[in-house]
N, C-alpha and C positions, 0 to 999 in steps of 0.2 A: 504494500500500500504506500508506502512512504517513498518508495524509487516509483510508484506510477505519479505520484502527487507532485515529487519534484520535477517530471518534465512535462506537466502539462503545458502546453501552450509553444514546445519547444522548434515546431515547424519540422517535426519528425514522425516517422511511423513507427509508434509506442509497438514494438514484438515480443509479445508474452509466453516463452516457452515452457516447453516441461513434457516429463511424461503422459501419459494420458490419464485420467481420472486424479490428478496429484492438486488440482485445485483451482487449473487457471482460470474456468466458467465463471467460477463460483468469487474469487479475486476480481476478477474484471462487471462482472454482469450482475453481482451484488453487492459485494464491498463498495467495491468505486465508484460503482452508480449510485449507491445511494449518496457516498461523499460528496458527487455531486449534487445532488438533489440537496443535503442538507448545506449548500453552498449555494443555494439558491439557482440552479439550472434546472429550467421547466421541463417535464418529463419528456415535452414534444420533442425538445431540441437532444435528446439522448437516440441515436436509432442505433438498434442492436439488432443482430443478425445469428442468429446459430443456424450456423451453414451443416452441422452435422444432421442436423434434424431433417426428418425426410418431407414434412411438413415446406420447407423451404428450399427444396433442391431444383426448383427455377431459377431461383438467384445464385445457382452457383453457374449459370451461364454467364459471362463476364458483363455483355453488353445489356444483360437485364440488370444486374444486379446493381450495375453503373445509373441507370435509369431511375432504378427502385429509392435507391437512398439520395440522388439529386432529387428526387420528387415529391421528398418529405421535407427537403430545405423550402420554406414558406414566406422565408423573412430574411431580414440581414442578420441577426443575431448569432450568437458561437451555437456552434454543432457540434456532437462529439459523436463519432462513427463509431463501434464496437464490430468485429466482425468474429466470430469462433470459428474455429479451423478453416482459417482463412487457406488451405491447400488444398479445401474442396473447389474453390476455382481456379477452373486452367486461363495461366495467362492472368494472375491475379494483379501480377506485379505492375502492368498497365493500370488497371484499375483504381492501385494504392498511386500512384505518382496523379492521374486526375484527380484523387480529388486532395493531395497536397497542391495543388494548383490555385484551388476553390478558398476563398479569404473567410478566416474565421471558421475553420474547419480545424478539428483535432482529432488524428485515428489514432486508432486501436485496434489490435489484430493477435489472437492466439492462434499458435499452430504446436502439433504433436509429432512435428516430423522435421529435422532439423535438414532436408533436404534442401529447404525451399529458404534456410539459413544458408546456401551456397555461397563461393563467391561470385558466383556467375549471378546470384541474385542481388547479391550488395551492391553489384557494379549496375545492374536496375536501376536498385532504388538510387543512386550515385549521391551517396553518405547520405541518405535519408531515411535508413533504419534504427533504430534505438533497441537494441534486444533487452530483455531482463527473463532471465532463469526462473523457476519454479522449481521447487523439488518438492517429493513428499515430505511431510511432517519429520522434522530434526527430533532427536530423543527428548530437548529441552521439549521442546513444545509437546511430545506423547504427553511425557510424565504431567503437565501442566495443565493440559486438560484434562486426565484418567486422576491427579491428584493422590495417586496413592505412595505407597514405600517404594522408594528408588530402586529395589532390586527384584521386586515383584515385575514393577514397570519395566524395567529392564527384562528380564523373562520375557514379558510379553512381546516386547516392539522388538527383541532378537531372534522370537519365532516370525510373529506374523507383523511386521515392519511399520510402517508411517504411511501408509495413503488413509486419506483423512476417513473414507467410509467403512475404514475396518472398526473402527470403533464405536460404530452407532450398530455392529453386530452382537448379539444377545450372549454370544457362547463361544467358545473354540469350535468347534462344529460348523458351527455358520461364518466363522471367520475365514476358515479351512476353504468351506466349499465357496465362499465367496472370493477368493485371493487365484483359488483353480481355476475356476469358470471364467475371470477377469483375464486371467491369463493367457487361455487358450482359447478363448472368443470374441476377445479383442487386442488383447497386444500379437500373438503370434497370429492369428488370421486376420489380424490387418495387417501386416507385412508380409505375410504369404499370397495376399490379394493383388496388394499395392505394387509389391514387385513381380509378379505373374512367377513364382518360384512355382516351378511344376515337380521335383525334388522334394515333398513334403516328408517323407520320412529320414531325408539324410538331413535336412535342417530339421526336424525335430531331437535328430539325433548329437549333432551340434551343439543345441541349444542345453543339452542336456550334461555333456563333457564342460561346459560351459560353467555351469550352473557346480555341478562337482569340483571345479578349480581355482574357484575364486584366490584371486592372493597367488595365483603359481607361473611361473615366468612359461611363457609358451607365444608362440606363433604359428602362422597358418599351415610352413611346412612342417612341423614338429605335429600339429595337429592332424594331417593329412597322413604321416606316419600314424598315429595313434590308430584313427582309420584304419590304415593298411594292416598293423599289426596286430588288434584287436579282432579281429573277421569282422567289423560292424560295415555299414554300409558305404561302398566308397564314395571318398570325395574328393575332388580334386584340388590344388592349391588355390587357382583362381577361384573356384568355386567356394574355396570357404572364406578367401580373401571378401568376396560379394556378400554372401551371407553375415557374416560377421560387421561387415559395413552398415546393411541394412538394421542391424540391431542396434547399432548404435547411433543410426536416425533416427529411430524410434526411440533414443533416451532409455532403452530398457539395458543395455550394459554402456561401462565407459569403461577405453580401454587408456592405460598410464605409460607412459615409455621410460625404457631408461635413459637414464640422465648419468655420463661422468661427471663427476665433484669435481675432480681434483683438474680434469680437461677441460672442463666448462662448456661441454658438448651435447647434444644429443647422439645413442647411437643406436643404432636398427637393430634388428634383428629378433629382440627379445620384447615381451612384453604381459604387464597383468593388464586382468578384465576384472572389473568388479560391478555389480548389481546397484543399479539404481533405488530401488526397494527389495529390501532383504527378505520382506514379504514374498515376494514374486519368486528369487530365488530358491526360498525353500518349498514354496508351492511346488516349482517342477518336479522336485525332488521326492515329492510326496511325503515330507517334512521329516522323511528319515536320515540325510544326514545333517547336525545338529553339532556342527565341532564349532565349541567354544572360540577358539584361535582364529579361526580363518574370519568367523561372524564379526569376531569386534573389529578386524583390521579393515573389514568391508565396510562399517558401520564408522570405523575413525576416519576412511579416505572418503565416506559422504559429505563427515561434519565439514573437513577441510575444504570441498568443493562449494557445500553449504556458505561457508564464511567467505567465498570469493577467489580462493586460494586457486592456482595452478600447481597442479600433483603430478610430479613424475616419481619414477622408482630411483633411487640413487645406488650408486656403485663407485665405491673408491679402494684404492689396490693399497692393501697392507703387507711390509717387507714381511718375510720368512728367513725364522731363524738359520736355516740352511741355504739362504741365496732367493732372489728371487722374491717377487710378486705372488698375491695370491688377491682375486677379485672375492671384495664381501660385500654385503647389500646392507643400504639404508631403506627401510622400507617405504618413506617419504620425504623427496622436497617440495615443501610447499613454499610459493612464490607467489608475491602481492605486493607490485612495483616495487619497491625500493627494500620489503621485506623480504627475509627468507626462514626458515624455522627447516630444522631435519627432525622428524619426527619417527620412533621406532615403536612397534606395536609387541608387547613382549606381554602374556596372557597370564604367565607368574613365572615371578622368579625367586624359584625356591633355597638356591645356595646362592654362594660366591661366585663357582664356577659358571650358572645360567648367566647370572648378571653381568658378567668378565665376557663371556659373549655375545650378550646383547649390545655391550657398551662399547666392545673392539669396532665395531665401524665408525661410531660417529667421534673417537679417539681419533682415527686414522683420516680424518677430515683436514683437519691441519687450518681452519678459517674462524673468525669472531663471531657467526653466525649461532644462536642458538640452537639448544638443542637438546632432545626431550626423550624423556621412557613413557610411556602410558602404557601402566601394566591393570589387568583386572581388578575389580571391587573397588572399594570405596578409600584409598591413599592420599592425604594431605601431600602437598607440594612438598619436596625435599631438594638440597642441590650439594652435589658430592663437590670434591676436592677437587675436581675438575673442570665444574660449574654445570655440570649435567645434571639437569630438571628429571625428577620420579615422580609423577602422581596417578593418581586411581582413574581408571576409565568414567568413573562417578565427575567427578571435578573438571578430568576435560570434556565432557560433553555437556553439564547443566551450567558452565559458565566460559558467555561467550568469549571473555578475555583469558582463557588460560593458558592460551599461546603466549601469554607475558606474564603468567606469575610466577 
């Protein structure tokens, strides 16, 4: 609400993304609008569009829909145009530039598919897009509306995750079968639609190896091997190159690259995926597998993205006492202009020796940058001889500044 509020009037098209059902209808076409209205904007001069609704799919011809809402403009006064998935019009991007043309006109546009975020589409609008992200329900906000004991809450939102209508369900049962059906009858057959995948059992199959590796460094040929060597259905490199793209248009995985530290590079070849709603992932899985580890590291690289952060996976090479390099992994650089934080997801650390390993990569950093443990339950900030921050999965997720305490 407050990033829609500060660019009203900015001569830009306000673009509200996110996965689908994570809120943005509901952000734009209730929140907002009423903000306007209680801002004194007469309800005429609000026109809103849900171009998903079947009710409305004339106006997702471009040259109606152009017609439809010039034809509600009645007067000189401010307009505010709303449109919901706006990538149900082809050819939309004509559309959004007429009516930035029109004086006294303000859009607004959600879409669930970050295709039509191109840069072939930015150079459309030519710098006349304003994007803001969406994402499901952050743990702060679970716990803050469910109100209960942080680790109960936690339980919860680490099986069945933060899309906001999990929680207006009565039971686990109805959370279960609501998170399955969500999944498989709108996020994966809308991408099986959308991109005419005739392959339905090897991208389900995908989707599936996917969903089991969260946190595990892999690529499409490593994957394609997996394929090959497992007997499961083949696929081929380009072919899960594609697939794997398409899912991450759809906001239902983000994939992290690594990043050298110490070269200040980016480099190919390897790379994690992790789940937009943790919900979703454990639904495919038929919520059997349930590893503590892997869930909070997927749940820590949400908050980071959540807070703005750009997440890649780090890797900086520490000497060996016999000669030689050996490459160890930071589990996160988060990056936000001028900041940077290395952040390591360690689920417990039960001796010396766990903690001696957790701590050997962001040792071997060698830079003034902070630099952080977040280990399971509920750990007051601490800071070793080193200056390395240890606090509880509890404290960096219910407080937004714990990247600085």
């Amino acid at each position: 609400m407050r990033r829609l509020i500060d660019r009203k009037h900015n001569g830009l098209v306000k673009i509200v993304t996110g996965i689908r059902r994570c809120g943005k209808s509901y952000l734009l076409f209730t929140l907002f609008k009423q903000h306007l209205l209680d801002t004194g904007v007469p309800e005429d001069h609000i026109i809103g569009i849900a171009l998903d609704d079947r009710a409305n799919r004339e106006l997702r011809d471009p040259d109606v829909c152009d017609r439809y809402v010039r034809s509600r403009m009645i007067d000189d006064g401010q307009y505010y145009v709303m449109l919901d998935e706006v990538q149900y019009i082809a050819g939309f991007e004509d559309v959004l530039n007429g009516f930035l043309h029109l004086p006294h006109v303000d859009v607004y546009v959600t879409g669930s598919n970050s295709r039509f975020l191109s840069s072939d589409i930015i150079t459309e609008f030519r710098g006349r897009g304003d994007q803001i992200r969406v994402h499901p329900l952050s743990f702060a906000e679970y716990h803050d509306a469910v109100d209960g004991d942080w680790e109960d809450d936690w339980n919860d939102y680490s099986t069945f995750g933060g899309l906001p209508l999990v929680l207006a369900q009565p039971d686990e049962q109805s959370k279960i079968a609501y998170l399955s059906r969500l999944l498989d009858e709108i996020y994966l057959r809308d991408i099986i639609e959308r991109n005419g995948i005739r392959n339905e059992a090897g991208f389900s199959e995908l989707v599936d190896v996917i969903a089991s590796a969260i946190g595990s460094l892999t690529n499409p040929g490593r994957l394609a091997n997996t394929f090959a060597s497992a007997g499961r259905l083949k696929l081929s490199q380009p072919t899960i190159i594609k697939y794997l793209g398409y899912l991450e248009e759809a906001f239902l995985v983000e994939r992290a690259s690594r990043y050298d530290i110490k070269g200040r590079r980016h480099i190919g070849a390897l790379s994690k995926y992790y789940f937009e709603d943790i919900g979703l992932r454990n639904a495919r899985l038929n919520f059997r597998q349930q590893e503590e580890t892997h869930i909070m590291e997927n749940a820590i690289y949400n908050e980071l993205r959540l807070r703005g952060y750009a997440v890649d996976v780090g890797i900086v090479d520490i000497p060996q006492a016999g000669g030689g390099y050996k490459n160890v992994e930071v589990d996160f650089v988060a990056n936000l202009g001028s900041k940077r934080y290395y952040v390591q997801s360690a689920f417990a650390l039960p001796d010396a020796d766990k903690r001696a390993q957790e701590v050997r990569p962001l040792l071997g950093i060698g830079d003034s940058f902070k630099k952080i443990v977040v280990v399971g339950g509920n750990k007051r900030p601490s800071r070793d001889e080193h200056g390395i921050v240890t606090m509880g999965l509890k404290q960096f997720l219910l407080n937004s500044d714990s990247l600085d305490l």
